[in-house]
C-alpha positions in Angstrom: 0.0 0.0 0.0 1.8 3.6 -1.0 1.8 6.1 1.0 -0.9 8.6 0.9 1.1 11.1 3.8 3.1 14.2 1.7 4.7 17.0 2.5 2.2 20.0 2.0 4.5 21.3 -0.7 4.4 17.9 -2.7 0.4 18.1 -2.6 0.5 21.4 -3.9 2.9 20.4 -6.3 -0.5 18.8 -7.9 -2.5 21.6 -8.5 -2.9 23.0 -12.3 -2.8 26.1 -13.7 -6.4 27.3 -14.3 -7.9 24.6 -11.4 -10.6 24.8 -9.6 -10.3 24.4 -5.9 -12.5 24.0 -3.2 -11.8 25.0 0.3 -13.2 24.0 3.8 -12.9 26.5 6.1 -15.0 28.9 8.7 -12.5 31.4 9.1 -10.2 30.0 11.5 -12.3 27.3 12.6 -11.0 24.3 10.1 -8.7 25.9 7.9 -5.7 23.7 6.3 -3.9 26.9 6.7 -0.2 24.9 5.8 -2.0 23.8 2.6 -2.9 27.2 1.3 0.4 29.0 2.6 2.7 26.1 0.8 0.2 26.7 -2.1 1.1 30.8 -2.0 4.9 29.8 -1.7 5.3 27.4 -4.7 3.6 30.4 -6.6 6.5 32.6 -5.6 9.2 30.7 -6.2 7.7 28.6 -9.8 5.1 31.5 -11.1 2.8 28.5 -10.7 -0.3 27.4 -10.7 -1.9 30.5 -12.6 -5.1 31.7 -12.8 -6.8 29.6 -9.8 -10.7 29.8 -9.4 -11.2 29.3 -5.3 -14.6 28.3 -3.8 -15.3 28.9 0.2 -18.8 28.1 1.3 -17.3 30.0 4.6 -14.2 32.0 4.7 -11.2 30.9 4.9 -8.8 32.4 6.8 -8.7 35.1 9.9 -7.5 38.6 10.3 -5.8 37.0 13.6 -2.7 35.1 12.8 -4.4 32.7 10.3 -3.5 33.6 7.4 -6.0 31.3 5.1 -7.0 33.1 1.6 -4.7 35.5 2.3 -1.7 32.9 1.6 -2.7 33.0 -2.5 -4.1 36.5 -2.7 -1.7 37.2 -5.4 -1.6 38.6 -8.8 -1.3 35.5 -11.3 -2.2 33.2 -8.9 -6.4 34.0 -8.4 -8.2 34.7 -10.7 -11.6 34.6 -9.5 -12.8 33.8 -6.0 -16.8 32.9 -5.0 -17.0 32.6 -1.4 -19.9 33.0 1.4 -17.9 35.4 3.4 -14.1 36.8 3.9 -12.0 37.1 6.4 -13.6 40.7 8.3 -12.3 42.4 11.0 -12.2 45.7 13.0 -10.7 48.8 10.9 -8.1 49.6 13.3 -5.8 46.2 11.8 -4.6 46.0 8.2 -7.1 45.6 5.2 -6.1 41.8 4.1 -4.8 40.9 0.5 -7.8 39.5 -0.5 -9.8 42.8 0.2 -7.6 44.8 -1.3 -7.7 42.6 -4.2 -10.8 42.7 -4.8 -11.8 46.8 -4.3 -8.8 46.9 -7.0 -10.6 45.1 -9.0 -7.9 42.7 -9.7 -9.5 39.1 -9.3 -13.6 38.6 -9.8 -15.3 38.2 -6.9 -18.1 37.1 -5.6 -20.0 36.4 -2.5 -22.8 33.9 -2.9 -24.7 32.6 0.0 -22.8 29.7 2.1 -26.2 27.3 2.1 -26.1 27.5 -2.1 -22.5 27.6 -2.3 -23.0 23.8 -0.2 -26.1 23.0 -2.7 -23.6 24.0 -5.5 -21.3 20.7 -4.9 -23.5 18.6 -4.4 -25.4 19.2 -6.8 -21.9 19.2 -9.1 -21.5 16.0 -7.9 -24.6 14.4 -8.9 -24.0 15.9 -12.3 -27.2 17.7 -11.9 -27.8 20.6 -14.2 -27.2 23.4 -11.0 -28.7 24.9 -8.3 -32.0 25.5 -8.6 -33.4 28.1 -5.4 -35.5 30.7 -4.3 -33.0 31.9 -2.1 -31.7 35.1 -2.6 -34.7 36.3 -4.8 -34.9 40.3 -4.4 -31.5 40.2 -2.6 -28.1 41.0 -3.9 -27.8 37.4 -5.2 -30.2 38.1 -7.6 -29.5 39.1 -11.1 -31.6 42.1 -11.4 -29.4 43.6 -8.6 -25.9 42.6 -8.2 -25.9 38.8 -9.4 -23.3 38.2 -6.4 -20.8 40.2 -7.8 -18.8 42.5 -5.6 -16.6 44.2 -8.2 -16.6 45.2 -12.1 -14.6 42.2 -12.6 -17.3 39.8 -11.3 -20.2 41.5 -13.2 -18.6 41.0 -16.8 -18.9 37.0 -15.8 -22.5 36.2 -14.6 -22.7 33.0 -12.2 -26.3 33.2 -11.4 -29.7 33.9 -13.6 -33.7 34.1 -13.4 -35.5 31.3 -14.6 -39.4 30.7 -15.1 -40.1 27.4 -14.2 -44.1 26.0 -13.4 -45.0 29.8 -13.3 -42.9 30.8 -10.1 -39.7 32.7 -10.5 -36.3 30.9 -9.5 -32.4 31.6 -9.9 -30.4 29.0 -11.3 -26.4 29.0 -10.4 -25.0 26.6 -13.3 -22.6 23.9 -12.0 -19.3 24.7 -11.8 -16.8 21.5 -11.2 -14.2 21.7 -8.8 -10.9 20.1 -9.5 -9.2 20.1 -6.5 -10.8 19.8 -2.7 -8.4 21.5 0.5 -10.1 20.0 3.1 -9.1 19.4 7.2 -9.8 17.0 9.8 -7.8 16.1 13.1 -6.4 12.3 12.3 -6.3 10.3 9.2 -4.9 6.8 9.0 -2.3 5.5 6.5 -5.6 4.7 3.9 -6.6 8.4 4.1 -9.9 7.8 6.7 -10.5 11.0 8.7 -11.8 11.5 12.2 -12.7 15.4 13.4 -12.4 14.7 17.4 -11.1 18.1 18.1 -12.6 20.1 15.4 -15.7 22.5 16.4 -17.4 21.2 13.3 -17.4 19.0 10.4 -18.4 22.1 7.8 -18.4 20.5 4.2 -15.8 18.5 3.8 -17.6 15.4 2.9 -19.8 17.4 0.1 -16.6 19.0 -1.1 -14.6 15.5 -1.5 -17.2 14.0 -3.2 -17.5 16.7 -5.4 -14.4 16.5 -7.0 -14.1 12.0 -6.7 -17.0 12.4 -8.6 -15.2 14.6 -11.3 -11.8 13.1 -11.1 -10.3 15.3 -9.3 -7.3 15.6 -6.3 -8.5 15.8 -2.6 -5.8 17.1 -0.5 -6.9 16.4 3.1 -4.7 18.9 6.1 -4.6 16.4 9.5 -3.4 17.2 13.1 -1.9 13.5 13.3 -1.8 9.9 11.5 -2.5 6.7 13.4 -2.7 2.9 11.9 -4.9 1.5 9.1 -7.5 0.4 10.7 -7.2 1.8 14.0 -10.4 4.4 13.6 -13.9 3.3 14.7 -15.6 3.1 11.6 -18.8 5.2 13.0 -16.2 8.3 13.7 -15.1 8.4 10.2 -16.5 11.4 8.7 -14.8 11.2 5.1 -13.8 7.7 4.1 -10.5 7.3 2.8 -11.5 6.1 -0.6 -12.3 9.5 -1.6 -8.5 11.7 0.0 -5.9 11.0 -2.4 -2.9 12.8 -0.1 -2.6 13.5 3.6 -0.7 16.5 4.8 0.4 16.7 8.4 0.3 20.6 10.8 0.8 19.2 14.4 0.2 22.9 14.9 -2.8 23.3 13.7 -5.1 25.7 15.4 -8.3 24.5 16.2 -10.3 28.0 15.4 -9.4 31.5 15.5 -7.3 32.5 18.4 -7.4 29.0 20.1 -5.0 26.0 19.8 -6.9 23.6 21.2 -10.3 23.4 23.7 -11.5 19.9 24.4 -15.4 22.0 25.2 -15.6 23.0 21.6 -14.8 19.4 20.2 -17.7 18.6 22.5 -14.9 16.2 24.3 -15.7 17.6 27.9 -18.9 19.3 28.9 -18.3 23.2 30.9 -20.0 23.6 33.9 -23.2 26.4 32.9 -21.4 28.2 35.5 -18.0 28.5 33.9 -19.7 30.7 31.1 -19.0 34.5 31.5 -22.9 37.0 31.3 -22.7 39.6 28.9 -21.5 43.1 30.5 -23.9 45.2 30.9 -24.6 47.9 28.4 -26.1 49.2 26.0 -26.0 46.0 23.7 -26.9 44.2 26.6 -30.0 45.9 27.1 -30.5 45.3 23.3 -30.2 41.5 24.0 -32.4 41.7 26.7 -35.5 42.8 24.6 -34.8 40.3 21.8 -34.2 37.7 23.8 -37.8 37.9 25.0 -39.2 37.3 21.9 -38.5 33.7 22.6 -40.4 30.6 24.1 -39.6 27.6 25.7 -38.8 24.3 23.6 -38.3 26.8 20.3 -35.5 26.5 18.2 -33.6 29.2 17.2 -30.7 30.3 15.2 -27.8 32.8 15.8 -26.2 35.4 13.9 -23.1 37.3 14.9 -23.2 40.5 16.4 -25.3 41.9 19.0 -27.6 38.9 19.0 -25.1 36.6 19.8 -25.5 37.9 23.4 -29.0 36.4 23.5 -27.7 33.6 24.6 -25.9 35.2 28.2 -28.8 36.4 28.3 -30.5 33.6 28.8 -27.6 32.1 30.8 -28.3 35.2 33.3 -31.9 34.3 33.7 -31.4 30.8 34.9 -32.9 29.9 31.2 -29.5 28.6 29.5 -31.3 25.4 28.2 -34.3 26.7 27.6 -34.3 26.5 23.9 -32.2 25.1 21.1 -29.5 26.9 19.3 -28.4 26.2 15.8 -25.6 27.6 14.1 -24.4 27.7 10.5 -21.1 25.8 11.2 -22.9 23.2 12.8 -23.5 23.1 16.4 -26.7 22.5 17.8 -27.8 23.5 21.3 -25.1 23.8 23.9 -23.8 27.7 24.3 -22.9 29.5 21.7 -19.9 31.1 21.7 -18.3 34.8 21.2 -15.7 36.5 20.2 -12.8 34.9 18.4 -14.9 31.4 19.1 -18.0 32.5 17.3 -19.4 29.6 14.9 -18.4 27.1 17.6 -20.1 25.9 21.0 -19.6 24.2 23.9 -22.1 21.8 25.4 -23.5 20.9 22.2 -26.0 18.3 21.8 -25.0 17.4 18.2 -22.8 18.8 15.2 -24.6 18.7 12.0 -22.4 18.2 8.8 -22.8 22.3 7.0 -24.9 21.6 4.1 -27.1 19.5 6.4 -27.9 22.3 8.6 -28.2 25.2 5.3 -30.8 22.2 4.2 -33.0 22.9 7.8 -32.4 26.1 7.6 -33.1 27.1 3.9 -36.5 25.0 4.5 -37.4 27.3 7.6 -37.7 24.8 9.8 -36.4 26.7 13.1 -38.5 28.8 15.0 -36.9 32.1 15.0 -33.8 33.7 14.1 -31.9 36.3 15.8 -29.6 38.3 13.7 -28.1 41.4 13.3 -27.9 44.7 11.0 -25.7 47.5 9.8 -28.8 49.7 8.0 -32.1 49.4 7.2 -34.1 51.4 5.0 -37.9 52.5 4.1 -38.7 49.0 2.5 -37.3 47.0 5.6 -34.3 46.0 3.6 -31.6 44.9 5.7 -27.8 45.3 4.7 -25.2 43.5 6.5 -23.2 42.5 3.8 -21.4 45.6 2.2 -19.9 48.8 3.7 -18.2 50.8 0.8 -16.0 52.8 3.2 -14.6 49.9 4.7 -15.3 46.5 2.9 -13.4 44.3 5.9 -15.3 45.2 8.3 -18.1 42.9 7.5 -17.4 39.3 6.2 -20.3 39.1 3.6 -23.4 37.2 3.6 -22.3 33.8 4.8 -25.6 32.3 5.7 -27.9 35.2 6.5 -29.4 35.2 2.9 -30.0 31.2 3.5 -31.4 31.7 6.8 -33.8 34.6 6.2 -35.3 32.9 3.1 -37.6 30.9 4.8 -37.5 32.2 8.4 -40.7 32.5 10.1 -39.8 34.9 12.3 -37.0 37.5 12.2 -35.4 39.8 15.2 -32.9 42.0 13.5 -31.1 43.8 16.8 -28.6 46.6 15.9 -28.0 50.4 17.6 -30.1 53.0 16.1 -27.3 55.5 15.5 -23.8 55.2 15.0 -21.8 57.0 17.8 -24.7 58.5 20.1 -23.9 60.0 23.8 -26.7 57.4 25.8 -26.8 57.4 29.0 -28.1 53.9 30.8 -29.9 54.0 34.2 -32.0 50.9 35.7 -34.4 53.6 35.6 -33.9 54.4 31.7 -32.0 55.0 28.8 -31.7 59.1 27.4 -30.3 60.1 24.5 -28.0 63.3 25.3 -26.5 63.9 22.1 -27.6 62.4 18.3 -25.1 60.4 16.7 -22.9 60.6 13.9 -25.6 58.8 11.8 -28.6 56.7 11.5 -28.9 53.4 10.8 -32.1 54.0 9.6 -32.1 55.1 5.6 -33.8 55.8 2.4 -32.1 52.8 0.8 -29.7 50.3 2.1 -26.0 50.2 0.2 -26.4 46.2 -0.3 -29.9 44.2 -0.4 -29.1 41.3 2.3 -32.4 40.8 3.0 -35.8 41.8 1.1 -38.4 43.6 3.2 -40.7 43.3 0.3 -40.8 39.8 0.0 -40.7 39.4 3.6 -43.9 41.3 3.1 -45.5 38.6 0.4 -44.3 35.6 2.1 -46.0 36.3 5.6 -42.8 36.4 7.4 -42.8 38.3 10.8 -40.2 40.4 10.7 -38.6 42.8 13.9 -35.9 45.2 14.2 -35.0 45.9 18.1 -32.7 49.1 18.8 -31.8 50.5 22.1 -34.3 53.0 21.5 -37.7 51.4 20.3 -39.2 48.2 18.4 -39.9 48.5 15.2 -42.1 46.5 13.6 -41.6 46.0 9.8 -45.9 46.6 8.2 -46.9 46.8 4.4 -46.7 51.1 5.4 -42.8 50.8 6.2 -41.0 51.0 9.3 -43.6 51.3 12.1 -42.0 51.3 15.8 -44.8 49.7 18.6 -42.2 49.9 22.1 -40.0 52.6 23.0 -37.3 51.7 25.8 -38.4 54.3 29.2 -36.2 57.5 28.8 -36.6 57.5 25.1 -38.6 60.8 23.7 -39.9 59.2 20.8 -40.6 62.4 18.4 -37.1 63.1 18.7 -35.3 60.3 19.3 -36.8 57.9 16.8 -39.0 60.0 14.4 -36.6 63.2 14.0 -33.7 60.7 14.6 -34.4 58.9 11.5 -35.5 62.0 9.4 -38.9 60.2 9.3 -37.8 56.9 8.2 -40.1 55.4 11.1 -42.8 55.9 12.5 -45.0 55.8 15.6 -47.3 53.2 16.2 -51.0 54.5 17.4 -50.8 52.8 20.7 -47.0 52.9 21.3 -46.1 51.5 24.4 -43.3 51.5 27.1 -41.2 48.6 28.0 -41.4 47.8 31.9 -38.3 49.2 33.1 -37.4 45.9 34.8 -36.8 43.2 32.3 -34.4 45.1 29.7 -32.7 47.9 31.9 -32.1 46.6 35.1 -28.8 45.4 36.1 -29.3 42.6 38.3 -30.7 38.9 36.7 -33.9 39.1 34.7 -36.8 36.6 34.4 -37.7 35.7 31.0 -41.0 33.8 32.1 -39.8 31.0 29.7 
């Protein structure tokens, strides 16, 4: 039996010029970070492979010390990259390669939901004639907006169309075969069988092998360590070894963003509920607070990044931490979300679904509610998260809000009403001293991420909570129903947002005690 163990630069050494190669990856979390940067150095020293086409369902890469995407963002080397989200990060680090690469406009690129980018291998593999979806109808994905493209380069080189199909509208992405899969595990054996026991998630790496067996192609598979033929319980095998052609072995691989290794997100150990840190109290906090009673007990919900993702300290604070069921885009499902530099992982997890499993549930609406969050929103309800001219980085793209919110029966968009107010907080009130440098609220968003108006014809319940009021999104616009005590609402929220929202007839006061007070709440779950 050869070997199928390489050095990372021998398994680069396979890739052709004008490939087509698939990466697994949430940022940090899973990234075959040696592969990629051994893929950017045999570039620089050969001047090859040229003209790569890269696909990330989720980014690859961090702004953090993992380098991911960033390793080939070269001139000559990508050509075009189609990815649910890029590495993002706060303004005050460097604007990565890729960025600049793409506001340069010298690769086309694209950002396509992460659910269809999944559905797009798949249905590759298969040899089925594309994606077929309503997702992204009236969004930027759409072709009578942007068509996914986020520069000039993109837009001469449609990926996505309308179709008519039994008289309902549809977008169809074509196939597009990948030749090569860069894919990470924790352990292979010497026949190439992979195990993910300390990896927060199994992504798509399964979808993304058989993609490119099924074509012919090379699967290069990054590992933590090797152990025996045969020495792997055959349930833990997560991609069979029939379908990695070479193994590549980082000892030092990180598990996600910022962590080396933490048996809790591996769902190895369970945390005590008590080890978990609240959210600090604040202004976001109190935002958390009101969202977080939109909830019931048994639901299911998902998380987005952002201010929502403190719902769940919320409920951790309340005595109500198992109250209902998270589910994340990378996988997880129930357990604690976590923040910061872990966010897309948990700890205390009941199960890890596989990706594309999960984009299936949540494409099909099947949650109960999702809490998510917003950059602006305008007179139609739209909701923008994904673009920010002025500086791209700091948001990471779609990744699976348009998947999510296509089929959502309830939405709770949470966000601060202005950008860089004077508030002051109280347990009695929040006031408003000074107006900020600008409103979120606006005539029209920069970027469609999600469509008010078909939120509208589809029945969807749809809420935006600010520190300032509720707003409820109604076939007359923006219409806010509950101001937060302290809040003046002619001038804080109508004069605030030049109009944009309104007051609600019989506008009503939150109870000061379950958003502004300091000590635990009681969610009455």
């Amino acid at each position: 039996m050869s070997s199928k163990i390489v050095t990372a630069a021998d398994a680069v050494a396979r890739i052709a010029d004008g490939a087509v190669v698939t990466v697994s990856s949430s940022s940090g979390l899973g990234c075959p970070d040696k592969v990629l940067e051994a893929l950017g150095a045999r570039f620089d020293k050969e001047g090859h492979p040229r003209n790569l086409t890269t696909l990330h369902p989720i980014a690859a890469g961090d702004m953090y010390g993992i380098k991911g995407i960033d390793h080939i963002a070269r001139d000559g080397l990508l050509s075009t990259i189609i990815a649910g989200s890029y590495p993002s990060g706060p303004s005050s680090l460097p604007m990565p390669e890729i960025w600049r690469m793409l506001v340069e406009n010298r690769v086309a690129a694209y950002n396509v939901p992460s659910g269809i980018l999944f559905d797009m291998h798949r249905d590759a593999a298969a040899r089925r004639p594309g994606v077929m979806t309503k997702v992204g109808l009236e969004t930027f994905v759409d072709p009578v907006r942007e068509g996914c493209a986020m520069n000039d380069a993109a837009t001469k080189q449609p990926i996505v169309s309308r179709m008519e199909l039994g008289g309902e509208t549809w977008l169809h992405f074509p196939n597009i075969i990948p030749d090569v899969a860069i894919i990470r595990a924790t352990t292979a054996d010497e026949r190439g069988n992979l195990t993910y026991e300390h990896e927060g998630a199994y992504l798509g790496g399964l979808e993304q092998a058989i993609a490119v067996r099924n074509h012919g192609g090379l699967v290069i598979a990054q590992v933590k360590r090797v152990t025996a033929a045969g020495s792997l319980r055959p349930h833990d095998v997560r991609v069979p070894g029939h379908l990695v052609d070479l193994v590549v072995v980082d000892p030092e691989q990180r598990q996600t963003t910022e962590t080396d290794y933490d048996p809790a997100i591996s769902g190895e150990i369970m945390r005590p509920w008590s080890s978990f840190s609240l959210a600090e109290h604040g202004i976001e906090k109190v935002v958390a607070r009101r969202a977080a009673m939109e909830l019931s007990r048994g639901q299911t919900a998902n998380l987005g990044f952002g201010i929502s993702a403190m719902v769940p300290r919320v409920l951790l604070e309340a005595g109500q931490e198992q109250a209902v069921t998270w589910a994340i885009e990378q996988g997880a499902t129930g357990g604690m979300p976590l923040t910061g530099f872990a966010f897309g992982c948990a700890s205390n997890a009941d199960a890890y679904m596989p990706s594309p499993q999960q984009f299936t549930y949540f494409q099909g609406g099947g949650f109960d509610v999702s809490f998510l969050s917003f950059l602006e929103i305008d007179l139609q309800g739209n909701v923008n998260v994904s673009k920010l001219g002025k500086k791209p980085y700091l948001t990471a793209g779609c990744g699976g809000f348009v998947d999510i919110t296509a089929n959502a029966r309830k939405i709770v968009f949470s966000g601060l009403f202005e950008a860089g107010a004077d508030l002051s907080l109280t347990d009695e009130a929040l006031t408003v001293n000074a107006p900020g440098k600008f409103t979120k609220m606006v005539d029209r968003v920069e970027h469609v991420t999600f469509s008010g108006n078909r939120a509208r014809e589809t029945g969807q319940e749809v809420l935006y909570v600010t520190e300032r009021c509720v707003i409820q999104l109604t076939d007359d616009g923006l219409l806010a129903t509950e101001i937060m005590p302290g809040i003046e609402p002619q001038r804080d929220i109508v004069d605030a947002s030049n109009g944009r929202v309104k007051l609600a007839n019989g506008l009503r006061e939150m109870p000061k005690g379950p958003c502004l007070r300091t000590k635990a709440m009681e969610l009455h779950l």
